[in-house]
VMD Tcl script that draws the C-alpha trace (Angstrom):
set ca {
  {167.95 214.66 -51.27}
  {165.58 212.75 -53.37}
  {165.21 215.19 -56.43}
  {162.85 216.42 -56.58}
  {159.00 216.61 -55.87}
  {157.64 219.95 -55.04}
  {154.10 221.04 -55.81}
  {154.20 221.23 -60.09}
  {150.76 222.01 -62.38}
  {151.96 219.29 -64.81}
  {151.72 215.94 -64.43}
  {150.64 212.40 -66.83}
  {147.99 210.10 -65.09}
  {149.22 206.58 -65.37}
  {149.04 203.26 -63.76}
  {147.91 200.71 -63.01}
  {145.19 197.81 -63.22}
  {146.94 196.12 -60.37}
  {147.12 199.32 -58.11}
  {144.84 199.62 -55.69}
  {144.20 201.57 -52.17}
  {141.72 199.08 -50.14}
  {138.21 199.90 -48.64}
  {137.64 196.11 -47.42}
  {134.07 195.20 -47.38}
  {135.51 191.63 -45.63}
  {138.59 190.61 -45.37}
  {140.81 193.03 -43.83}
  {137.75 194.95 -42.98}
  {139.79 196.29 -39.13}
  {142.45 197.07 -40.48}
  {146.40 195.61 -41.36}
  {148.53 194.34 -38.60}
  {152.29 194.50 -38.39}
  {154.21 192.79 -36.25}
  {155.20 194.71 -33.37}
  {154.13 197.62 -34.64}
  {150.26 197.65 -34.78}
  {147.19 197.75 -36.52}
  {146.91 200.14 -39.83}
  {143.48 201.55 -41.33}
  {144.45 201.63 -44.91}
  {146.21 199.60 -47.46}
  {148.14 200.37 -50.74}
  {149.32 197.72 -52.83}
  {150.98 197.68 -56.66}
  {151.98 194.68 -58.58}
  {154.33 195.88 -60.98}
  {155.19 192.52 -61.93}
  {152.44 191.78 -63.26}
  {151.55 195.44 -64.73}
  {151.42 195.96 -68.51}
  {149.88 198.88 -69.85}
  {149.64 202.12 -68.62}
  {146.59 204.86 -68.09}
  {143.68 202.95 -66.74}
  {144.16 203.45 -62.64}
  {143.93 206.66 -61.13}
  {146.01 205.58 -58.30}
  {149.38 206.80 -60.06}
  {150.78 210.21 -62.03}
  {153.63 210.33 -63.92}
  {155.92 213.38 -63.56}
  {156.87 215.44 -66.10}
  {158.30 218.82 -65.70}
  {162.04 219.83 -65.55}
  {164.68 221.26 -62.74}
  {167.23 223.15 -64.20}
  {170.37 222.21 -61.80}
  {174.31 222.72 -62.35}
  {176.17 221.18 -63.87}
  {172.79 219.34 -66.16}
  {169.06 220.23 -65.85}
  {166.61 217.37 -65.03}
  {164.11 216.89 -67.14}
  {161.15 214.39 -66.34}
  {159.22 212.59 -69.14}
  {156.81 209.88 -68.72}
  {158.39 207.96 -71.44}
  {161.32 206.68 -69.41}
  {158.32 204.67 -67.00}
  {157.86 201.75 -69.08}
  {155.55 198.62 -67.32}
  {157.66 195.28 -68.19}
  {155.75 192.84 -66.90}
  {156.88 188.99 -66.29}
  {156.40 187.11 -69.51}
  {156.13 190.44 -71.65}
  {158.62 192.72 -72.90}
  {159.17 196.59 -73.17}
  {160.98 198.60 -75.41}
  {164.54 198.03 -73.41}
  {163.98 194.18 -72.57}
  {165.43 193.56 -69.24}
  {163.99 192.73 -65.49}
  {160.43 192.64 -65.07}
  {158.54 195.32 -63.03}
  {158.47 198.57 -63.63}
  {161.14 200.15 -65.06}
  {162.54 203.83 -64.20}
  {165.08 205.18 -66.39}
  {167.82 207.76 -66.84}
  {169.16 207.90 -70.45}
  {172.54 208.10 -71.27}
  {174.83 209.53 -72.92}
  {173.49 213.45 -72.64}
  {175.29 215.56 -74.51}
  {176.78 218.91 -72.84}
  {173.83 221.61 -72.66}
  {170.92 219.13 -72.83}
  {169.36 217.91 -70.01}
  {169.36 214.27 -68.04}
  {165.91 212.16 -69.19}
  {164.75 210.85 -65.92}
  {161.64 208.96 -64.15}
  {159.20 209.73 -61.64}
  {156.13 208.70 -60.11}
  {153.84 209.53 -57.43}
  {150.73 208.60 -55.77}
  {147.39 210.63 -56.17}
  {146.52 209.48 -52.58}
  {148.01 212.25 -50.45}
  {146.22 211.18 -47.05}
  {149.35 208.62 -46.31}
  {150.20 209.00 -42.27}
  {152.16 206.97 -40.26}
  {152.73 203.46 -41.32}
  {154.80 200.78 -42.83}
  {156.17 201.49 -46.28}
  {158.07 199.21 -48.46}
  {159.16 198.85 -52.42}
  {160.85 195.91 -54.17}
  {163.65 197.16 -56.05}
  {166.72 196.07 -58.10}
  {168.59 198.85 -59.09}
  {171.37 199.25 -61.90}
  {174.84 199.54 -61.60}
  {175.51 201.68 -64.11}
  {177.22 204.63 -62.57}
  {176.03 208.42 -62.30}
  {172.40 208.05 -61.11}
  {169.92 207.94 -57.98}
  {167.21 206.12 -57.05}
  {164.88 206.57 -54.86}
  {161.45 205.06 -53.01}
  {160.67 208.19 -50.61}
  {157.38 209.94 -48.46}
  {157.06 213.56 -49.09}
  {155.03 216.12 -47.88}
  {157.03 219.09 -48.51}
  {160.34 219.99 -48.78}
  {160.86 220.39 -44.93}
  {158.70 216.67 -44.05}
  {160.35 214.12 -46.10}
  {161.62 210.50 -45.48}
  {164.37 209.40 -48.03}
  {165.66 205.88 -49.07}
  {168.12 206.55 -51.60}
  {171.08 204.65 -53.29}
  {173.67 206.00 -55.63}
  {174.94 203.26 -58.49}
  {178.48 204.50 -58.14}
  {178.45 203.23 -55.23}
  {177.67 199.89 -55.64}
  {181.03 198.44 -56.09}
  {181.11 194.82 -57.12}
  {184.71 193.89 -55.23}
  {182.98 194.80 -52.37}
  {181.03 192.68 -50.20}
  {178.86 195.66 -49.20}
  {176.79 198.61 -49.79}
  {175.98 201.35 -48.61}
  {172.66 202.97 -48.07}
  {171.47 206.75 -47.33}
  {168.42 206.70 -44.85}
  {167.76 210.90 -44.42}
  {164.78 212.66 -43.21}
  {164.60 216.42 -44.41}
  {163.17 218.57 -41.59}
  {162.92 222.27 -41.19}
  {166.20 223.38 -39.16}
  {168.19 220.09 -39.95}
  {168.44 216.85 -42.28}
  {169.10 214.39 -39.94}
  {170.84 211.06 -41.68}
  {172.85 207.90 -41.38}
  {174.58 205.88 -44.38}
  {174.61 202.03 -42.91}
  {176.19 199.52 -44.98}
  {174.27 196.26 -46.16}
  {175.32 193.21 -46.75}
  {174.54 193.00 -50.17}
  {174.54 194.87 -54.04}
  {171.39 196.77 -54.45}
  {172.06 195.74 -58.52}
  {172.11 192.28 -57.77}
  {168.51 191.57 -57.29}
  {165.09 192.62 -56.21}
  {165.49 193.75 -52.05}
  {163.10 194.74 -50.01}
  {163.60 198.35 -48.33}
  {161.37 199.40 -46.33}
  {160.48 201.94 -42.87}
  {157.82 202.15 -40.50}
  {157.01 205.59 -39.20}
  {155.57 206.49 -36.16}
  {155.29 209.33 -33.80}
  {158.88 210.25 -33.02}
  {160.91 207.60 -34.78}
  {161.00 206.28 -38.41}
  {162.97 202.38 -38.26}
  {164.35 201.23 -41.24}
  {164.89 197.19 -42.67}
  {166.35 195.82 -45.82}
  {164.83 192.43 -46.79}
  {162.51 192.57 -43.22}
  {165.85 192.93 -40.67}
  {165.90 196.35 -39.17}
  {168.90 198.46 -39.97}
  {168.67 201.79 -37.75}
  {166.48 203.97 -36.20}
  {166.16 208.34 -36.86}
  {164.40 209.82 -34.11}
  {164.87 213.47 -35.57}
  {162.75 215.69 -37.59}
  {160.51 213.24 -37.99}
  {156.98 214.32 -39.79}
  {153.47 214.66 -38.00}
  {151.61 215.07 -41.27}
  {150.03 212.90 -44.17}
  {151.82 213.17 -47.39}
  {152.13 211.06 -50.45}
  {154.51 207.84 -51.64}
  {157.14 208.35 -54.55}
  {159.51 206.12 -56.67}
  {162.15 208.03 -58.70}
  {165.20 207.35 -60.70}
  {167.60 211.19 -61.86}
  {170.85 211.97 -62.27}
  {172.21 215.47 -62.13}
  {175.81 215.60 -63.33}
  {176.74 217.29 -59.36}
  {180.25 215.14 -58.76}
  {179.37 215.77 -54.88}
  {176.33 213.25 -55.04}
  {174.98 211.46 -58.50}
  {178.11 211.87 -60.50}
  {177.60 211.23 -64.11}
  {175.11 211.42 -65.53}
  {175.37 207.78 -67.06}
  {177.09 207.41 -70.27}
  {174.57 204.77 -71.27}
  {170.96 204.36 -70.03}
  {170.54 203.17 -66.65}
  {167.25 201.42 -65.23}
  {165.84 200.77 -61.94}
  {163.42 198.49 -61.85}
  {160.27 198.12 -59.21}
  {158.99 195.25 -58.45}
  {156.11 196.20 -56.21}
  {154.88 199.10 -53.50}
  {153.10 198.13 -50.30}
  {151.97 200.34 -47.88}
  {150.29 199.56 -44.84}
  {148.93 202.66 -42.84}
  {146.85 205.20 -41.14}
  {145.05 208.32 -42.81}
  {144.95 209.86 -39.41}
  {146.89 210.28 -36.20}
  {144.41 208.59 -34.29}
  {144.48 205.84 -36.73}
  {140.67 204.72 -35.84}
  {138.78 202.14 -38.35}
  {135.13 203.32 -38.72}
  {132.44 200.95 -37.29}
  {130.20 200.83 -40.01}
  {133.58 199.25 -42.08}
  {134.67 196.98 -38.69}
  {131.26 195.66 -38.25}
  {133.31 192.71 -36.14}
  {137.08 192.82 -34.97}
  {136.95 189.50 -33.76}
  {135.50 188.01 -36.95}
  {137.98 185.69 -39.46}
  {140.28 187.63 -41.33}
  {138.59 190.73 -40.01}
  {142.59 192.19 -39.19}
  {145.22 190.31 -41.87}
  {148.86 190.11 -40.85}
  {151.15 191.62 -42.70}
  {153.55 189.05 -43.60}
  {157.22 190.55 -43.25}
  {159.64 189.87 -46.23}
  {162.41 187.60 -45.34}
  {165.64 187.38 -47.56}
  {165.63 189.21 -51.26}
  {162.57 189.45 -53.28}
  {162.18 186.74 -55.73}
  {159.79 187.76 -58.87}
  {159.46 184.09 -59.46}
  {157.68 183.31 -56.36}
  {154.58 184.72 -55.38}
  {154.53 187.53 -53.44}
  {151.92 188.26 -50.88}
  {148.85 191.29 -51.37}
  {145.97 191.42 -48.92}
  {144.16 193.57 -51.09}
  {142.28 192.63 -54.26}
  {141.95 194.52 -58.06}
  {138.57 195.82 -58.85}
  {139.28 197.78 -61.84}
  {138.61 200.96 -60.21}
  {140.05 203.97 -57.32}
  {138.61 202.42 -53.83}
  {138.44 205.26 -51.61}
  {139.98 205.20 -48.51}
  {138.43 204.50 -44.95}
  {137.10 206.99 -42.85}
  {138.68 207.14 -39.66}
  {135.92 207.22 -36.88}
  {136.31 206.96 -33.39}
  {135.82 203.40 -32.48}
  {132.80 203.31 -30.15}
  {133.58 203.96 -26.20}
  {131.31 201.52 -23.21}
  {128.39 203.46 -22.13}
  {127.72 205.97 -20.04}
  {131.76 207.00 -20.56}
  {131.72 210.85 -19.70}
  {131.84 212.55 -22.50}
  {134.69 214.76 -23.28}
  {133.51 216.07 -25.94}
  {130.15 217.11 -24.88}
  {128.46 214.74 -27.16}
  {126.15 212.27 -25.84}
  {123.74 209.44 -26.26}
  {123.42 208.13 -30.47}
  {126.02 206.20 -31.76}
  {129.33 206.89 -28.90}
  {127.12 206.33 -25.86}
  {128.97 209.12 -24.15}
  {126.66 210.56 -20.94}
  {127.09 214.40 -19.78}
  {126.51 213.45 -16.45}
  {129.72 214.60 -14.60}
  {131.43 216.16 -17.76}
  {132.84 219.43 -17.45}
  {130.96 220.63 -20.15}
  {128.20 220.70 -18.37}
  {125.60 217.24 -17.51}
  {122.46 217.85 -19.39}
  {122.64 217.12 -23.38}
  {119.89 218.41 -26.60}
  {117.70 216.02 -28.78}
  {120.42 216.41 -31.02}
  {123.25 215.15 -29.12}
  {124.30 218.27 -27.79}
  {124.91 219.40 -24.34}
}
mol new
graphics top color blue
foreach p $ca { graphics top sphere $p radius 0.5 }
foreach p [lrange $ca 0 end-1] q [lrange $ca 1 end] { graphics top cylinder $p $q radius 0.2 }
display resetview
């Protein structure tokens, strides 16, 4: 499980200046393209290297509520998300990004500190989701960059520090989708420490199948319980003390830290760019690739956004059925205006109104 996100009445609005959800005007203005997987509406990009304060983007909140669990309650706090941006500094020093952290030791009866966050935009369909992380190695924690709807539509990438076991020369990874009747998983190893550096992880969802990659090579495939609804991204980093999962909690604090989030995606299932945003599919850098990551993520070397910062929420495209040839038959009885469609041999009937109308 990735503990835990259910509907709550109390959360902190934070980040970020660099966060942004894009509404091209230009470039990108048809949409995101990834390789062999298709063309997105929407876009959702953070630089967290390059993130240092907190509060001014609408784009983020910052949990804070607590689970009370056996054998230690969780307890969210927004303190324990701390921006730590490349040449700056934060409170606990340490890799640059955004850091999520579970405090250690906790005394017997109190509960675990831990970090959340989650995105206000809630309209997130299928698409191509990814997250630069380096996690710790300090054992007795989880971490976690996961799509949620609900507790029954969920898609998990999680990694447990106890794991991570530097004489080996892998690791493994727990890719699980919680559905209604089952929780269909599988725990591949990689070939690397998730503490040893930034990686890429990453899945692209789609009707029927969710693929996952570390560092842009595909791992596996679930084709199982997979989710036909929008939902929202989230990052989190807990620990509840249960020896059948966490372990711990950590006796000293423990930070993941976040490099970036990109999402490439659709905000419906017919994943349609509306014409009065795609004024010209054919036009330059009217549909950007989507570069895919190659190798770990290096925070010294620029990574690549298609979006750009304005300093403010962009809202996100409205999907519109991209224009049929005339005279199609209408199946909808609309006609005429804007879709062209003609009644003329629908079966709802082959006269239309003034107003569109059959």
């Amino acid at each position: 499980m990735s503990c835990c996100w259910t509907s709550r009445p109390s959360l902190a609005t934070v980040i970020t200046g660099l966060l942004f959800a894009s509404s091209a005007l230009a470039k990108c203005e048809c949409g995101y393209a990834v390789k062999d997987k298709g063309i997105y509406t929407d876009a959702f990009e953070a630089d967290f290297l390059h993130q240092s304060n907190i509060g001014n983007d609408d784009n983020w909140e910052i949990s804070k509520y607590s689970i009370p669990f056996t054998p230690y309650t969780m307890k969210y706090e927004t303190e324990n998300v701390i921006p730590n941006p490349l040449n700056g500094s934060s409170p606990n020093g340490g890799d640059p990004g955004l850091q999520l952290v579970v405090h250690g030791p906790t005394p017997q009866g109190s509960p675990v500190r831990t970090a959340e966050l989650i995105t206000k935009r809630t309209d997130m369909y299928y698409g191509s989701y990814r997250a630069a992380i380096k996690y710790t190695r300090e054992p007795g924690t989880c971490g976690s960059m996961f799509w949620w709807k609900n507790a029954t539509k969920e898609i998990d990438i999680e990694l447990l520090s106890y794991e991570d076991i530097a004489s080996s020369t892998t690791s493994p990874i727990h890719f699980v989708l919680h559905a209604k009747d089952s929780n269909p998983n599988k725990t591949p190893q990689v070939p690397f420490h998730p503490s040893d550096g930034y990686h890429e992880y990453r899945f692209d969802w789609s009707p029927g199948k969710v693929s996952f990659y570390t560092d842009g090579k595909h791992v596996t495939d679930i084709t199982q319980g997979v989710p036909d609804v929008p939902g929202r991204i989230l990052l989190n980093h807990w620990s509840h003390g249960d020896p059948g999962w966490t372990r711990g909690p950590p006796v000293r604090d423990a930070t993941m830290t976040v490099a970036y989030v990109k999402a490439y995606f659709n905000v419906s299932s017919e994943g349609s760019v509306s014409k009065s945003r795609c004024v010209d599919p054919s036009a330059k850098d009217a549909i950007c690739q989507v570069p895919d990551q190659s190798g770990p993520v290096s925070p010294d070397r620029d990574t690549v956004f298609l979006t750009t910062s304005t300093g403010s929420t962009p809202q996100p495209s409205s999907p519109v059925t991209t224009p049929p040839k005339a005279n199609q038959v209408s199946p909808d009885a609309t006609c005429g205006g804007d879709k062209g469609y003609t009644c003329l041999g629908s079966e709802k009937g082959d006269c239309c109104s003034s107003h569109g109308w059959w």
